[in-house]
DRENTI-422216 format. One line per field, with one value per residue: x, y, z of N, C-alpha, C in turn; residue number from 1. Coordinates in steps of 0.001 Angstrom, whole numbers, always signed. Layout:
N
n_x [X  ...]
n_y [Y  ...]
n_z [Z  ...]
ca_x [X  ...]
ca_y [Y  ...]
ca_z [Z  ...]
c_x [X  ...]
c_y [Y  ...]
c_z [Z  ...]
k [NUM  ...]
This chain:
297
n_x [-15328  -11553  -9073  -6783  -5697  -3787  -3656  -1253  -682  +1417  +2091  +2432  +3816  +6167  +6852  +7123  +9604  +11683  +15385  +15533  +13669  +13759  +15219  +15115  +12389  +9703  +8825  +11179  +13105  +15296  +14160  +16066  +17076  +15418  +13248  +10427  +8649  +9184  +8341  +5524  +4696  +5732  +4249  +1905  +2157  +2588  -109  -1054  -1531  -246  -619  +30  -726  +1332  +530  +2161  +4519  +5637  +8941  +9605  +10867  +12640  +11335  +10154  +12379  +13789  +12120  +12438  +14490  +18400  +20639  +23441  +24474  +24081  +25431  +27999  +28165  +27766  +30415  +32069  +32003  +29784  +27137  +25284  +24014  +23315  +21244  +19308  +18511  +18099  +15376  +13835  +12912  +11164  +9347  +6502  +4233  +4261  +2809  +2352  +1196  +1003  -238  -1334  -1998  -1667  -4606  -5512  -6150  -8419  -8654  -6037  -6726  -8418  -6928  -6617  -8874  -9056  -7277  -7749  -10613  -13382  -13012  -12540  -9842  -6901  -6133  -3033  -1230  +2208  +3363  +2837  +3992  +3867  +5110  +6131  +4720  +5405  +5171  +2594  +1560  -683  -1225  -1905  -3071  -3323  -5134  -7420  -8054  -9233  -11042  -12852  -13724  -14852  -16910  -17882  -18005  -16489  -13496  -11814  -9342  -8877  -7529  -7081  -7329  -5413  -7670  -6612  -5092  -7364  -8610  -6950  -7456  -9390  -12142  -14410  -17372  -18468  -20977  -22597  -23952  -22364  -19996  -18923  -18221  -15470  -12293  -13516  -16040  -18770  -19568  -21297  -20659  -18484  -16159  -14542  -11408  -12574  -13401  -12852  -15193  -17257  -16545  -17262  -15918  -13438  -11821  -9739  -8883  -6322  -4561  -5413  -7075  -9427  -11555  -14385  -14722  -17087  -16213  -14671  -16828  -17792  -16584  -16213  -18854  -18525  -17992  -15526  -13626  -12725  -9940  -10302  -10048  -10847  -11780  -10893  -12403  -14972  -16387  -16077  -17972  -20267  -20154  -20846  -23093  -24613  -23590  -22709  -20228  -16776  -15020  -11740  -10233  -7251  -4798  -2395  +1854  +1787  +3367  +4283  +5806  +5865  +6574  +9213  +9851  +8240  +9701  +12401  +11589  +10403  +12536  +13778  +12383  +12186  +14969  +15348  +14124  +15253  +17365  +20151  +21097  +19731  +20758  +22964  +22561  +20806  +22366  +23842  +21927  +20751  +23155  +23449  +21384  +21592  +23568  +22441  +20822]
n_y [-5951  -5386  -4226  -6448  -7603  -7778  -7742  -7946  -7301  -8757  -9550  -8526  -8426  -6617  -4847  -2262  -1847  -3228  -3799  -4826  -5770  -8482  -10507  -9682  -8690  -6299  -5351  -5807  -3900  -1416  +1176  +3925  +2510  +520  -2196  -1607  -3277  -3861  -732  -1385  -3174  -1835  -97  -1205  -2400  -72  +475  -1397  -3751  -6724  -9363  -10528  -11190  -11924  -11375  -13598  -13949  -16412  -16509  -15176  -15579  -14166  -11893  -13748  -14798  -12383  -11075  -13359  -14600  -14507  -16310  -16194  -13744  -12227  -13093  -12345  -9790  -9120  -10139  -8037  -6373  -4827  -3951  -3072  -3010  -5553  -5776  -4322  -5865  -8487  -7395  -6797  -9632  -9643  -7735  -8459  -11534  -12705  -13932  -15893  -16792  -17769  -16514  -17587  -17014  -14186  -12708  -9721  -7577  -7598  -10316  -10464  -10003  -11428  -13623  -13993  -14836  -17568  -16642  -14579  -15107  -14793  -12321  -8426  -6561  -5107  -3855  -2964  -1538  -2203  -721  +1765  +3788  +5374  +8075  +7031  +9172  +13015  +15690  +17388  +15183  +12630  +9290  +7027  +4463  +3544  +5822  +4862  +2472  +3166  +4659  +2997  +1079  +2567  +3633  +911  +476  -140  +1119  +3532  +4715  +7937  +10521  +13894  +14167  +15652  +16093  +15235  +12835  +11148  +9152  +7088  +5862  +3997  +6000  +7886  +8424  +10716  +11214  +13950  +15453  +15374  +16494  +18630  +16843  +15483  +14519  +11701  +10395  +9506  +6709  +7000  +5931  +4086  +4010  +2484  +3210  +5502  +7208  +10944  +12836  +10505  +10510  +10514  +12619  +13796  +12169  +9898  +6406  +5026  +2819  +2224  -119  -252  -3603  -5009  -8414  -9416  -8996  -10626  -12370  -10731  -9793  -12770  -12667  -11130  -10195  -10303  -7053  -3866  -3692  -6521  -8104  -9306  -6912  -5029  -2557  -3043  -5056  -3800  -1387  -3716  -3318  -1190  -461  -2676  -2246  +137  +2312  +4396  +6580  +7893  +11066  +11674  +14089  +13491  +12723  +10448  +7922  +7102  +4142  +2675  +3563  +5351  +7450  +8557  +6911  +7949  +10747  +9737  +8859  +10762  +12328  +10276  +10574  +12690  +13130  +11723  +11576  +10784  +11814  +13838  +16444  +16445  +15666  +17135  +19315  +18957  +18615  +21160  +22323  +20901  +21693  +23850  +24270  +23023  +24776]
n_z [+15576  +16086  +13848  +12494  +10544  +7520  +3966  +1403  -1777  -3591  -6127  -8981  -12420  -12418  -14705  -15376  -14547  -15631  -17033  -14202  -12469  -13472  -12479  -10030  -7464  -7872  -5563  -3955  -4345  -3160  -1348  -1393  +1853  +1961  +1068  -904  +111  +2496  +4242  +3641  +5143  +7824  +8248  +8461  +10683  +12515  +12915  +14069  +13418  +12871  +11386  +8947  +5071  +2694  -1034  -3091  -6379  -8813  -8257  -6451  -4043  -2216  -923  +1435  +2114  +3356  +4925  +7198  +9827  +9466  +10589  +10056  +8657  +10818  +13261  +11878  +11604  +14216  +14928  +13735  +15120  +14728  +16214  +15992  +13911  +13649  +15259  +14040  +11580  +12508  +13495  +11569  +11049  +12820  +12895  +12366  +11961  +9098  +6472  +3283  +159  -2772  -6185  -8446  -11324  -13217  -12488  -12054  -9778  -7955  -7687  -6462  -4285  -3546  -3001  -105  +1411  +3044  +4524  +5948  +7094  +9207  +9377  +9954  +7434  +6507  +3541  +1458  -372  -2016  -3443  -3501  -612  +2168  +3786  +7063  +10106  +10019  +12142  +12024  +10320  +9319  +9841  +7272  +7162  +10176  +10884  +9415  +9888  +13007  +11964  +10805  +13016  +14714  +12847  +11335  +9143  +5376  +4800  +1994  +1146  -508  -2535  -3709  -7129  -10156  -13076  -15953  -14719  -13882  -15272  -15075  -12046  -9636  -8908  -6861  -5777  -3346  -745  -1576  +930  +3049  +2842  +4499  +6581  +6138  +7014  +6863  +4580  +3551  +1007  -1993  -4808  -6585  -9364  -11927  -13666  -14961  -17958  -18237  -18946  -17712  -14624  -11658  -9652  -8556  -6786  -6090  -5833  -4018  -2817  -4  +1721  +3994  +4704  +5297  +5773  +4260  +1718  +645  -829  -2647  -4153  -5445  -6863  -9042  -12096  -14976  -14936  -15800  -18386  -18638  -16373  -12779  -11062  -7739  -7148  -8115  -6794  -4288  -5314  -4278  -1672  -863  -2131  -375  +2405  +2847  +2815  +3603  +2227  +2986  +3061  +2234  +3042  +3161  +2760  +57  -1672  -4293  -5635  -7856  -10560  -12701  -12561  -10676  -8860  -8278  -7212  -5109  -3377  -2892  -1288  +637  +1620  +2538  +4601  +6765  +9274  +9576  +6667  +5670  +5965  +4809  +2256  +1213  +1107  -1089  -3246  -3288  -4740  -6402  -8226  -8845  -10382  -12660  -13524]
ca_x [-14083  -10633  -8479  -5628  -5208  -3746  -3141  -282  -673  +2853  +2530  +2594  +5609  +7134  +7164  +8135  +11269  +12503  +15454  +15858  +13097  +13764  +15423  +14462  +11094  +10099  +8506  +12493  +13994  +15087  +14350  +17144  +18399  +14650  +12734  +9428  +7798  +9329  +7553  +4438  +4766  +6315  +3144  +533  +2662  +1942  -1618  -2044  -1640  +828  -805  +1  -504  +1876  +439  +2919  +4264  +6705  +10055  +9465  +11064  +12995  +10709  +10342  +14072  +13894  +11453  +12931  +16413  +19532  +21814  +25478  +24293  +23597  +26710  +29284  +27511  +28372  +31674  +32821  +31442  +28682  +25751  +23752  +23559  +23064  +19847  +18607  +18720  +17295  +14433  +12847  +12228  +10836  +8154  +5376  +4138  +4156  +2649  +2549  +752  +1086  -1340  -1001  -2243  -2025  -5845  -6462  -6169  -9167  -8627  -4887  -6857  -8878  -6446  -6295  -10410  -8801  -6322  -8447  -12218  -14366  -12328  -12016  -8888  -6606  -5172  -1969  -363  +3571  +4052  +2605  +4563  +3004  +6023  +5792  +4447  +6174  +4559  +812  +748  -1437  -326  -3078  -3768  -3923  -6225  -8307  -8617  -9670  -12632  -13009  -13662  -15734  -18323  -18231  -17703  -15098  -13123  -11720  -8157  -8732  -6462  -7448  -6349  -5856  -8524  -5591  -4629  -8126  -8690  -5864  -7587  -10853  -12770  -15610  -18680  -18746  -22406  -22487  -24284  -21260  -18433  -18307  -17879  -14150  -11770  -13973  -17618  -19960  -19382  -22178  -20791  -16931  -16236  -12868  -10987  -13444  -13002  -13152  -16607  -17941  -15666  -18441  -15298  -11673  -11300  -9371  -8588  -5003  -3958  -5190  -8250  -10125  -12712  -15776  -15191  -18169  -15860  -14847  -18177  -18403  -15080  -16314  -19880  -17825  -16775  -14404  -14157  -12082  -8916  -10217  -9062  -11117  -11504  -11506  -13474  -16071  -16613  -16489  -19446  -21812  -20396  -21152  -24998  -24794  -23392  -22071  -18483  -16481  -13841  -10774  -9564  -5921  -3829  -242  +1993  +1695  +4660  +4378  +7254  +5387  +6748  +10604  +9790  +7741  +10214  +13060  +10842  +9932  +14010  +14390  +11649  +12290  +16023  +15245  +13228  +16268  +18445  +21174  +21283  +18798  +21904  +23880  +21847  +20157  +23751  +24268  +20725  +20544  +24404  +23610  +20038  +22075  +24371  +21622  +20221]
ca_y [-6708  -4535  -5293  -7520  -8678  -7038  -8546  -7143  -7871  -8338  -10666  -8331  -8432  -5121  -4559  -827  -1609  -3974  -5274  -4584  -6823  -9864  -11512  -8771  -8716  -4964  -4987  -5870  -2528  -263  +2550  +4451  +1216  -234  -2421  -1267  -4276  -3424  -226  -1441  -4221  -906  +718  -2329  -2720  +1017  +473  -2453  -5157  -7850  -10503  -10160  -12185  -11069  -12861  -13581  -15167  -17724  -15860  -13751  -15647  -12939  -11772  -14765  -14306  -10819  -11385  -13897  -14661  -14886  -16005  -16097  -12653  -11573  -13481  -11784  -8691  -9016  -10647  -7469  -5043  -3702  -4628  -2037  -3489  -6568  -5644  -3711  -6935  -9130  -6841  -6986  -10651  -9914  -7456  -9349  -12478  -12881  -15218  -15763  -17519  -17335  -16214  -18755  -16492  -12370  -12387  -8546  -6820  -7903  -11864  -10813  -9716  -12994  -15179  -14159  -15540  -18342  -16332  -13758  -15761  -14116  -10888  -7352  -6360  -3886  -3997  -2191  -2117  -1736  +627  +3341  +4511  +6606  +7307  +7321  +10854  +13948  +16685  +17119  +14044  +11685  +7758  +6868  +2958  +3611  +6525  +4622  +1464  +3910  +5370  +1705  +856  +4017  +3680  -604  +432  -346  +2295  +3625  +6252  +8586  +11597  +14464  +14133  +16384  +15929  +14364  +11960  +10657  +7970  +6062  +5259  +3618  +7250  +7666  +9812  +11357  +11840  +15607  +16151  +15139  +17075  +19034  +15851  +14942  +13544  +10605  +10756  +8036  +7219  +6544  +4884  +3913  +3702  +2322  +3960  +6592  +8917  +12030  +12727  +9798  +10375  +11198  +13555  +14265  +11196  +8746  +5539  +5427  +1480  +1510  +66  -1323  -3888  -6292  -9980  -9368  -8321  -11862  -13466  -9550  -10303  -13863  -12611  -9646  -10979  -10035  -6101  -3189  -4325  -7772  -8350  -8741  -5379  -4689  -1886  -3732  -5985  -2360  -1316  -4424  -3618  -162  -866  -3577  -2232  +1134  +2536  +5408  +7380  +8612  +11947  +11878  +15272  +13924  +11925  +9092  +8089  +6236  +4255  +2017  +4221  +5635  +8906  +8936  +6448  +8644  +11556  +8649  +8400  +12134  +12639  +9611  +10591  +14078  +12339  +10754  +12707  +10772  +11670  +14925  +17930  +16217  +15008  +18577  +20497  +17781  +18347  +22172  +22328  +20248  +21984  +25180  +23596  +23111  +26296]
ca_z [+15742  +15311  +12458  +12879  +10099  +6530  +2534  +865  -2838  -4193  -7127  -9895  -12721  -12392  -15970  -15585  -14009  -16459  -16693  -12451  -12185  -14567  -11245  -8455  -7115  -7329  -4079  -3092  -5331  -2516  -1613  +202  +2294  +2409  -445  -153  +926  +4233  +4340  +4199  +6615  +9093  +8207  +9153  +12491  +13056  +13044  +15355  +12911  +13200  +10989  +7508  +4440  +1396  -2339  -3845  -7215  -8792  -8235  -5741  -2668  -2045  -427  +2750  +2785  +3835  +6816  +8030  +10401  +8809  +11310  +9913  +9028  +12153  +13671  +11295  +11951  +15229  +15265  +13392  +16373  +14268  +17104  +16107  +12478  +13394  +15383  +12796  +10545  +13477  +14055  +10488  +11525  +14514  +13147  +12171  +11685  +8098  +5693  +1900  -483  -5067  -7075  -9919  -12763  -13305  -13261  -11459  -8430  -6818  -7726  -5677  -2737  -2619  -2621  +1407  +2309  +4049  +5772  +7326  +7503  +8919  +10491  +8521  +7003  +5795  +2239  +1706  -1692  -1649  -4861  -2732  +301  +3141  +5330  +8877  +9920  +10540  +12922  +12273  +9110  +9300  +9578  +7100  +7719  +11233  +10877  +8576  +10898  +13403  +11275  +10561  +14481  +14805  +11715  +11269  +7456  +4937  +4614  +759  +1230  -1618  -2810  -5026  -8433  -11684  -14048  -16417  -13676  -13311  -16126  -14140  -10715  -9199  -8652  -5866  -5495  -2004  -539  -1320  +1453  +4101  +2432  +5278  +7450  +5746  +5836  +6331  +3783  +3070  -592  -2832  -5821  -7335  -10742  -12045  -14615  -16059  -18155  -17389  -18669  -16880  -13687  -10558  -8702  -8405  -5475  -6733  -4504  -3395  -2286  +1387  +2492  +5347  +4300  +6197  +5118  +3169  +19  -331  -1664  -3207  -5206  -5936  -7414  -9790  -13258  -15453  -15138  -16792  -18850  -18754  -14811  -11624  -10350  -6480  -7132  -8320  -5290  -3367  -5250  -4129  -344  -910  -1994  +552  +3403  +2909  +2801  +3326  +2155  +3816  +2130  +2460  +2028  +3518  +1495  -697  -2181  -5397  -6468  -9065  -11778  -12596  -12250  -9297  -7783  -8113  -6132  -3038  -3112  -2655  -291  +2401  +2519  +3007  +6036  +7783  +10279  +9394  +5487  +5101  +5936  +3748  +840  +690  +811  -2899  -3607  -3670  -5694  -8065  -8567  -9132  -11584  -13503  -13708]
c_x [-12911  -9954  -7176  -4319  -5043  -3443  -2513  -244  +782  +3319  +2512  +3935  +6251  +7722  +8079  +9109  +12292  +14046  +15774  +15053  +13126  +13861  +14837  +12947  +10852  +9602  +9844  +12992  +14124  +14711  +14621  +17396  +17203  +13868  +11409  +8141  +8314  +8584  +6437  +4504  +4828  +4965  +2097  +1004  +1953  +541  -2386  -2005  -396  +455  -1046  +332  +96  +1472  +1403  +2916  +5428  +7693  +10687  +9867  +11959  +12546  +10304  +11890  +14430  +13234  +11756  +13954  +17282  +20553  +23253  +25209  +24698  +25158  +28159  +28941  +28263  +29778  +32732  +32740  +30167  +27548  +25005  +22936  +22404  +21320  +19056  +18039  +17613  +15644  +13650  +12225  +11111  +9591  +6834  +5404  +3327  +4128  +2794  +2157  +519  -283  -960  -916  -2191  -3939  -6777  -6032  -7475  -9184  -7449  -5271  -7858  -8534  -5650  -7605  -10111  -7921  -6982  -10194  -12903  -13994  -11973  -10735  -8410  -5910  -4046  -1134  +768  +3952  +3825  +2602  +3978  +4049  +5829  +5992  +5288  +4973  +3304  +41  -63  -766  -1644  -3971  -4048  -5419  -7350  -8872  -9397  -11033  -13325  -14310  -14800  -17323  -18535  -18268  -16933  -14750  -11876  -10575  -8218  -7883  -7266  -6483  -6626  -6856  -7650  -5384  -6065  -8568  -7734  -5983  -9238  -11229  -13907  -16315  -18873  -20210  -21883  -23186  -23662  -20024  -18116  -17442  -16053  -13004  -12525  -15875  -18113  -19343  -20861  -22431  -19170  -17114  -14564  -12465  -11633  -13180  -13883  -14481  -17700  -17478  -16730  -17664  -13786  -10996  -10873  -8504  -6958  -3847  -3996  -6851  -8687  -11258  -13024  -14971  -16110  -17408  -15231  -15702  -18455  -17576  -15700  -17918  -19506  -17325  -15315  -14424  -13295  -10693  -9303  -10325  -10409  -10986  -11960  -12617  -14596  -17050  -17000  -17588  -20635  -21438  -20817  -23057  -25279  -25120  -23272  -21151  -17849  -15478  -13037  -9979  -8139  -5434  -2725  +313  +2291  +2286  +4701  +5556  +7306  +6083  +8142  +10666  +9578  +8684  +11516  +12747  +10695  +11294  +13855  +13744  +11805  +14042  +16037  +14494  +13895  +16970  +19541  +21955  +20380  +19811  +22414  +23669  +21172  +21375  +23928  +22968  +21041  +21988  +24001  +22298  +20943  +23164  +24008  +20824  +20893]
c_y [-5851  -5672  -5566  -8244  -7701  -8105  -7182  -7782  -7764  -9432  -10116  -8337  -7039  -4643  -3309  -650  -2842  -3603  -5536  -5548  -7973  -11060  -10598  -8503  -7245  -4403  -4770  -4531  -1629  +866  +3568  +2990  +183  -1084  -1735  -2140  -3928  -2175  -99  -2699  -3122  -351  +101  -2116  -1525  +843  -735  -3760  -5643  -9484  -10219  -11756  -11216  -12080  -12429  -14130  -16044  -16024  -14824  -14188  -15023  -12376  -12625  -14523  -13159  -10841  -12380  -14381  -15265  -14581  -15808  -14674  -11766  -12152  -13070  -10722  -8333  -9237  -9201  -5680  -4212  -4434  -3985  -2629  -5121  -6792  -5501  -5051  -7901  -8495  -6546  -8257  -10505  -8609  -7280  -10430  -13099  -13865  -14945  -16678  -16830  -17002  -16917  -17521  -14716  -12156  -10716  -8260  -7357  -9560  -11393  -10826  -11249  -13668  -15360  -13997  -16173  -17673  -15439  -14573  -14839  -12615  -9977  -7206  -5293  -4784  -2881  -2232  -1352  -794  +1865  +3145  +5615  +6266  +7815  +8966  +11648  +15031  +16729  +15862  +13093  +10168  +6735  +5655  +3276  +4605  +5883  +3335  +2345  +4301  +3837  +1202  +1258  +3601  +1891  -688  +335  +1070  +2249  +4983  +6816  +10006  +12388  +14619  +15248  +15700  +14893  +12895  +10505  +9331  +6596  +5528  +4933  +5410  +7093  +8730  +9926  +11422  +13396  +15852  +15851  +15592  +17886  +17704  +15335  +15393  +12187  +11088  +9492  +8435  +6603  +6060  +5327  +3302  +3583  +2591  +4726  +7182  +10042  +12766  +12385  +9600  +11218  +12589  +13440  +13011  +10096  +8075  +5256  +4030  +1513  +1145  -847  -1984  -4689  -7703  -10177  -8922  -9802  -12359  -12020  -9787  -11603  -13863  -11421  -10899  -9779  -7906  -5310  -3953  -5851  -8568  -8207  -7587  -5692  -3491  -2287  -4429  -4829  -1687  -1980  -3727  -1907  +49  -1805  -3232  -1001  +1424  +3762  +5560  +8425  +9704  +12096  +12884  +15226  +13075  +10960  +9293  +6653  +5699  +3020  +2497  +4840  +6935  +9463  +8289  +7378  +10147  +10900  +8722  +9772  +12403  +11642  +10270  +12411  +14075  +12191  +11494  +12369  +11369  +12989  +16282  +17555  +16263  +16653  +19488  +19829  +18734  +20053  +22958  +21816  +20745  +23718  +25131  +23505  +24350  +27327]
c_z [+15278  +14525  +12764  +12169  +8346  +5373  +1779  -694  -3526  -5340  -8799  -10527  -12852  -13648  -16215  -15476  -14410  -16729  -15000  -12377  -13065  -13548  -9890  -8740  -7110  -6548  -3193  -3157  -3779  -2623  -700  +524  +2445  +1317  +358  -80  +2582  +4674  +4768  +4966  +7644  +9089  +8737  +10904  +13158  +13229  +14066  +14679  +12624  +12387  +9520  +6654  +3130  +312  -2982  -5521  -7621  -9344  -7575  -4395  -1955  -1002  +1135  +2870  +3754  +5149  +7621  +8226  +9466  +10123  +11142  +9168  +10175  +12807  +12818  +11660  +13195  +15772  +14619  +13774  +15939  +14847  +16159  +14837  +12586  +13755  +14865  +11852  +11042  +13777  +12378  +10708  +12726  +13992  +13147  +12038  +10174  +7243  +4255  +1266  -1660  -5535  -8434  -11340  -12685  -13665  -12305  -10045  -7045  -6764  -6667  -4730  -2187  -2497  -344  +1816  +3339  +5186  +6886  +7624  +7588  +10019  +9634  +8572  +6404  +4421  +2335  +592  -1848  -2214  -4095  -1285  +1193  +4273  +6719  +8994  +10618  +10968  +12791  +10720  +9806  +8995  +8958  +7344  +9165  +11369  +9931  +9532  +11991  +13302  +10760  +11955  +14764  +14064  +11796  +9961  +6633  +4839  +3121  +1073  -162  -1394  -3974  -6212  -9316  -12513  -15214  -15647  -13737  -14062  -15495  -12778  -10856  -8520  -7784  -5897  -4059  -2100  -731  -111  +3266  +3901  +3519  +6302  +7352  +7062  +5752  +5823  +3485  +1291  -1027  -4303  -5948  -8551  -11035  -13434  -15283  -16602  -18009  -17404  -17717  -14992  -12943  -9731  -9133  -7414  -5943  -5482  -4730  -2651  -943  +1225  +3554  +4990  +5209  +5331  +4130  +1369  -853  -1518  -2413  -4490  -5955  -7334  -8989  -11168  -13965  -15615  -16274  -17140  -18423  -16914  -14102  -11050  -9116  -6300  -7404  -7293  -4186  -3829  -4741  -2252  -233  -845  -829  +2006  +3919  +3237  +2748  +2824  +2728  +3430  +2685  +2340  +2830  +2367  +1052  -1662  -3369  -6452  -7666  -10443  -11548  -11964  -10329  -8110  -7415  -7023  -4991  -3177  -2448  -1052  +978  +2846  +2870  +4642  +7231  +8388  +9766  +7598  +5140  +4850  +4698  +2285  +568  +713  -852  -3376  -4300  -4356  -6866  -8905  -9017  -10292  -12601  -13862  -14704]
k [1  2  3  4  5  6  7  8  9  10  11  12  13  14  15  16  17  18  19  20  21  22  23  24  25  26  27  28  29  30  31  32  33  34  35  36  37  38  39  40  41  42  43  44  45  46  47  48  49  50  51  52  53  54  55  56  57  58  59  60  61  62  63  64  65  66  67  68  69  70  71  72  73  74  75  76  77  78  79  80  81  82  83  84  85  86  87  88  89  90  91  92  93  94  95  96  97  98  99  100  101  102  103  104  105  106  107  108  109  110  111  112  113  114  115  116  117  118  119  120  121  122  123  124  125  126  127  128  129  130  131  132  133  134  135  136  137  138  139  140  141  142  143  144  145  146  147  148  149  150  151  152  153  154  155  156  157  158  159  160  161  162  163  164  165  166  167  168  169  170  171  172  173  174  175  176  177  178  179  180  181  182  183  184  185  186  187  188  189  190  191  192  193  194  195  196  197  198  199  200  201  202  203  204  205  206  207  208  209  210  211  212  213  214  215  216  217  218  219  220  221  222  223  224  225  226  227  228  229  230  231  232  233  234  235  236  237  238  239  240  241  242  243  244  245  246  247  248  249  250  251  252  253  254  255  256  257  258  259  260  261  262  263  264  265  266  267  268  269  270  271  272  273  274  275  276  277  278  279  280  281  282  283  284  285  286  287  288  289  290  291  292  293  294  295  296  297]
């Protein structure tokens, strides 16, 4: 069955970006002229899917505002010759059909992804988590949800987008063991076990999972059989180990880029790097960019 159908987990509190988020959602926080909940919505569309559920939580309607029409918007917009704007505005409504339902309690990552069972039944799905950015590709990148639905299609297996990390880095993600004996096969490998947050001792590889994946329906009742895992929380990784023994699952080695704007630092880098992206803003912003980088010097 292709996939159709994506869950956008967007009900965490955005602690890092306190006090921006006290009233702003920080899925809303732009970045450049976009929040990056729009992002990944642009990114599902790319891939064929048009049926998204975003979880949300209390304070975050913000969020339904944004996807959908605002006409005295759109009609001042226009009344003051700026069509083009107004389209622009009009055409975030218009490019999915987006739902949303709360997650009552902060209980985990993989409790956020089940609170969309009912929405998708019994049809696989992509996940897509907003903090990390994969922008639409330039010349030979990769557009990784699509390419992962794809290998999805192909194999009939969930599919797991991992990135190689520093050794440092690695205590901070769900980590996967590649079959060693398909490393040539990459970018997609059978995995043969995920472990979430290891340290680095206990860490099987360098592949740490990355916020896309393509899963079976089967991760529901996988999620529902999982108790309480690391830091207390439902882990999705967890649930991806039984479909792993279950069913088997691969991993998608990523090397374009994923743009993490969960964090100040890193979000300030996704700023630099999408408007360095844009035709209308890249001459310019890199004539500033490489002055003020010499200023400093």
């Amino acid at each position: 069955m292709p996939v159709r159908k994506a869950v956008i987990p967007a009900a965490g509190l955005g602690t890092r970006f306190l006090p921006a988020t006290k009233s702003l959602p920080k899925e809303m926080i732009p970045v450049v002229d976009k929040p990056g909940i729009q992002y990944a919505v642009e990114e599902c569309v790319r891939a064929g899917i048009r049926q998204i559920l975003v979880v949300t939580a209390r304070g975050k309607s913000s969020m339904e505002d944004h996807f959908d029409r605002s006409p005295d918007l759109e009609a001042r917009l226009e009344e003051s010759g700026k069509d083009a704007m107004a389209k622009e505005v009009r055409a975030i409504a218009e490019l999915a059909d987006v739902h949303y339902v709360r997650q009552k309690e902060p209980a985990g990552f993989g409790d956020a992804v089940l609170m969309g069972k009912t929405f998708c039944g019994n049809d696989p799905f992509a996940v897509v988590v907003p903090d990390e950015i994969v922008p639409q590709p330039m010349g030979d990148e990769v557009d990784l949800t699509a390419a992962m639905v794809e290998a999805f299609d192909r194999t009939g297996h969930s599919v797991v987008a991992v990135v190689e990390v520093p050794d440092e880095a690695i205590p901070g993600y769900g980590i996967v063991a590649p079959d060693p004996s398909a490393a040539e096969e990459r970018p997609l490998v059978p995995i043969v076990e995920m472990v979430e947050k290891p340290s680095l001792e206990d860490a099987p590889s360098n592949l740490a999972a990355r916020g896309r994946y393509v899963l079976t329906p089967e991760l529901f009742p996988a999620i529902e059989r999982t108790g309480e895992g690391v830091g207390g929380e439902i882990q999705l990784t967890d649930a991806i180990r039984i479909l792993i023994k279950e069913q088997g699952a691969h991993a998608y080695v990523h090397e374009g880029p994923i743009l993490d704007v969960g964090k100040k630092l890193d979000y300030l880098r996704a700023t630099i790097e999408l408007a360095l992206r844009r035709d209308d803003l890249s001459d310019a912003f890199k004539t500033w960019l490489v002055g003020r980088a010499e200023e400093l010097d």
